[in-house]
FIMI-345164 format. One line per 3 residues: number of its first residue (from 1); their letters; for each residue x negated, y, z of N, C-alpha, C. Coordinates in steps of 0.001 Angstrom, whole numbers. Layout:
# FIMI-345164
NUM> a> X Y Z X Y Z X Y Z | ...
# end
This chain:
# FIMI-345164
1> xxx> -106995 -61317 -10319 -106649 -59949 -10665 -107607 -59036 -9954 | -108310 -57973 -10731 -109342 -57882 -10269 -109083 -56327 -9999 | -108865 -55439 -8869 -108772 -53898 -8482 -109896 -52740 -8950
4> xxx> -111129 -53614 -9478 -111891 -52440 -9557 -111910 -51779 -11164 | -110453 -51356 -11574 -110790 -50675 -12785 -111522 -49770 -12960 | -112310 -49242 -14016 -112931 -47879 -13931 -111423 -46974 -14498
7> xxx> -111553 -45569 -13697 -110735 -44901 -14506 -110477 -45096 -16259 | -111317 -44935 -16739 -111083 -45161 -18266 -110167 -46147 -18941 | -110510 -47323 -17872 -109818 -49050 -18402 -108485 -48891 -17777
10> xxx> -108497 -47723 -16246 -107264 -47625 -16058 -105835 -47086 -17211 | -106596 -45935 -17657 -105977 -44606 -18411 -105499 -45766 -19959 | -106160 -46428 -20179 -105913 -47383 -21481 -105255 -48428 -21211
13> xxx> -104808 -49471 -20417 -104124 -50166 -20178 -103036 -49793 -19809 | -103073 -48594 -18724 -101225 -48322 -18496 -101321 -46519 -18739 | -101731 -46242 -20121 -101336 -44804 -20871 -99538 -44925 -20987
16> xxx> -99172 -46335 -20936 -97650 -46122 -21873 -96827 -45507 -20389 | -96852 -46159 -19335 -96700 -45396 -17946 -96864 -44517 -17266 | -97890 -43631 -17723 -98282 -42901 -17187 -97657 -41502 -18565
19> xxx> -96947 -41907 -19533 -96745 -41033 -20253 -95248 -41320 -20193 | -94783 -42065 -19983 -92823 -42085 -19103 -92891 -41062 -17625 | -94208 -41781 -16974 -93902 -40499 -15776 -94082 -38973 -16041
22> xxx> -94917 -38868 -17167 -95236 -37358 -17462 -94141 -37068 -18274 | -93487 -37845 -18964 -91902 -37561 -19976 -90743 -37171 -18850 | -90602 -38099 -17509 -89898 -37817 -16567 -89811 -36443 -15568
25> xxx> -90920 -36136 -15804 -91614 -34582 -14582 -91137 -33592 -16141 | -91308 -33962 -17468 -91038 -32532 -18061 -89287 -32688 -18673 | -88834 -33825 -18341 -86871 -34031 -18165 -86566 -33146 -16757
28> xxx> -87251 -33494 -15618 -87071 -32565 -14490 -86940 -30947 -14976 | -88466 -30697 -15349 -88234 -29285 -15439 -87400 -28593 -16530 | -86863 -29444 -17509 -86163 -29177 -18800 -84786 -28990 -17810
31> xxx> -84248 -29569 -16876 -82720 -29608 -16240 -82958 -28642 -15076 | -83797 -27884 -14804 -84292 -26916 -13526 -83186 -26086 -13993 | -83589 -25442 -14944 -82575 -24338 -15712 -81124 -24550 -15367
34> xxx> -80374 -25808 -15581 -79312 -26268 -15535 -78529 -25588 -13732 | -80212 -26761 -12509 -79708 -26921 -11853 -79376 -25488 -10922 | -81106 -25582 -10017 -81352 -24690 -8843 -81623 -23217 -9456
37> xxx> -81862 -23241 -10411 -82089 -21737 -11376 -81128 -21221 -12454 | -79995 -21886 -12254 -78700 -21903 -13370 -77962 -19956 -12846 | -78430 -19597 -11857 -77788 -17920 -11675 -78968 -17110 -12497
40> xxx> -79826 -17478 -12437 -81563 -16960 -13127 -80622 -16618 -14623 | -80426 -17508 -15383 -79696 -17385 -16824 -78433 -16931 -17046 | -77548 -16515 -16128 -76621 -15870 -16231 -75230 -16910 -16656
43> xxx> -75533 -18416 -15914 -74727 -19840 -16300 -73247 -19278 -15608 | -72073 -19721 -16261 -70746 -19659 -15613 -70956 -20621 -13828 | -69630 -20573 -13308 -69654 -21382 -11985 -69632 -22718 -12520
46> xxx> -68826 -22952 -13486 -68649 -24226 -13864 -69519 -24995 -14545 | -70728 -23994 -15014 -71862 -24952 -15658 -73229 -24790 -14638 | -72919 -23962 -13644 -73876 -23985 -12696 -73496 -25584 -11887
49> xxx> -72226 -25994 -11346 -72112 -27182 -10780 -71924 -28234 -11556 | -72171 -28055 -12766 -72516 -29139 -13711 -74028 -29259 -13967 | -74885 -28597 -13730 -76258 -28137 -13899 -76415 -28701 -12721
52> xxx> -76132 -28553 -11399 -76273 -29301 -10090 -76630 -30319 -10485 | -75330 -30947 -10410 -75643 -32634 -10150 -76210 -33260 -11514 | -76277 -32311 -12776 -76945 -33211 -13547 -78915 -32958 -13119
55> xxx> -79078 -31883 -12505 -80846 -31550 -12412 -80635 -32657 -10550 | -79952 -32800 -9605 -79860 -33675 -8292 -79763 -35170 -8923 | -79129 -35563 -10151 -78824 -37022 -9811 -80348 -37317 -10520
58> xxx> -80745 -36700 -11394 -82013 -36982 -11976 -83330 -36836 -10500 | -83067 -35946 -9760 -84167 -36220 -8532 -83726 -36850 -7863 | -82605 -37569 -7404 -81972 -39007 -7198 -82552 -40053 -7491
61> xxx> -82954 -39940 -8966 -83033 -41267 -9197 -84810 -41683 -9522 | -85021 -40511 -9568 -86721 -40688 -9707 -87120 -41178 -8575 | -87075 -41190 -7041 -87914 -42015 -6013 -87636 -43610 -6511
64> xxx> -86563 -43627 -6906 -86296 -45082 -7442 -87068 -45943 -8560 | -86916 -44597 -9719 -86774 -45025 -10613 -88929 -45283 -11147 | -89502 -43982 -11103 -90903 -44191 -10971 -91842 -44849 -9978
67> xxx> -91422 -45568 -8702 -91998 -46577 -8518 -91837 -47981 -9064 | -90332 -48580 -9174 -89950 -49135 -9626 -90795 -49689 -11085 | -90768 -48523 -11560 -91746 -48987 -12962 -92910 -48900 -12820
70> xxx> -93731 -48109 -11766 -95353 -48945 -11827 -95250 -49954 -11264 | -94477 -50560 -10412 -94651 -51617 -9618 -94200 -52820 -10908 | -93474 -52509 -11875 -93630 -53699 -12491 -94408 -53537 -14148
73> xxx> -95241 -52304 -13636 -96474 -52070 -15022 -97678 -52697 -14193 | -97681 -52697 -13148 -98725 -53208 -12404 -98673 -54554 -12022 | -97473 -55506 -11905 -97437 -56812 -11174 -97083 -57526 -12518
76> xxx> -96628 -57295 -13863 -96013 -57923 -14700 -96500 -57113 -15870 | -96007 -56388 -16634 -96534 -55835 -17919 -96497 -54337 -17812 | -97138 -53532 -18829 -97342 -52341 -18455 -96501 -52070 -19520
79> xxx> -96786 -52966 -21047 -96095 -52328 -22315 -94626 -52878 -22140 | -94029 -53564 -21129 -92458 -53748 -20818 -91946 -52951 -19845 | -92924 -52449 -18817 -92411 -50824 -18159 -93133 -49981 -18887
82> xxx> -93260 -49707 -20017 -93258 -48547 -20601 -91518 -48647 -22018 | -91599 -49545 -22162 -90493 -49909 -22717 -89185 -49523 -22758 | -89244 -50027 -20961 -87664 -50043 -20103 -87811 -48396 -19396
85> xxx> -89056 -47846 -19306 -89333 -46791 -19054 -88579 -45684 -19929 | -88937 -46062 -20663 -88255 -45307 -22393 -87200 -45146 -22279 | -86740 -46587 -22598 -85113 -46702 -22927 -84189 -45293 -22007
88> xxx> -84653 -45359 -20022 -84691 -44722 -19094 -83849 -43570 -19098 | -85297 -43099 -19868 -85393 -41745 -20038 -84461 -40823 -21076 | -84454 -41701 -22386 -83644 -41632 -23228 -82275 -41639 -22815
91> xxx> -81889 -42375 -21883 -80308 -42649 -21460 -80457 -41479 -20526 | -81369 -41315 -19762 -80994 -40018 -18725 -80775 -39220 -19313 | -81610 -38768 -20396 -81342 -37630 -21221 -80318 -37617 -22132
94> xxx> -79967 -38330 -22419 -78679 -37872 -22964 -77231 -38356 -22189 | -77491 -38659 -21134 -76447 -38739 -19700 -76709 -37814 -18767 | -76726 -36598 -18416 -77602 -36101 -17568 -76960 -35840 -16162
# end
């Protein structure tokens, strides 16, 4: 296994990863609104602490959840953590 990719061979082999983590950073800022900026929009109390923990459990789970998947786009497959990456994201988002 050989470390010296050029950027380019990097960006093409694990694009599918690197576009779950960029799907994950714009789920973050899509639930900002919800969370720490929910008085900004004029949110009730009750959807401001629903906006909490749904914009906290999502930065919860990202130290977990985005290493987790390069570490197994990098040691095992990239197009099966981009996959399970997906699925992820999809369930976060519509669990939030």
């Amino acid at each position: 296994w050989e470390l010296s990719l050029k950027m380019s061979e990097f960006a093409d082999v694990y694009s599918g990863p690197l576009l779950v983590t960029a799907l994950f950073v714009l789920l973050v800022l899509n639930l900002m609104p919800l969370g720490p900026t929910a008085g900004m929009v004029g949110a009730s109390d009750a959807q401001k602490q629903w906006g909490n923990r749904a914009f906290l459990n999502t930065m919860e789970h990202g130290p977990y959840f985005i290493p987790a998947m390069w570490v197994y786009a990098l040691a095992l497959s990239p197009q099966a953590a981009t996959i399970l990456g997906s699925i992820w994201l999809v369930l976060r988002a519509c669990y939030p």
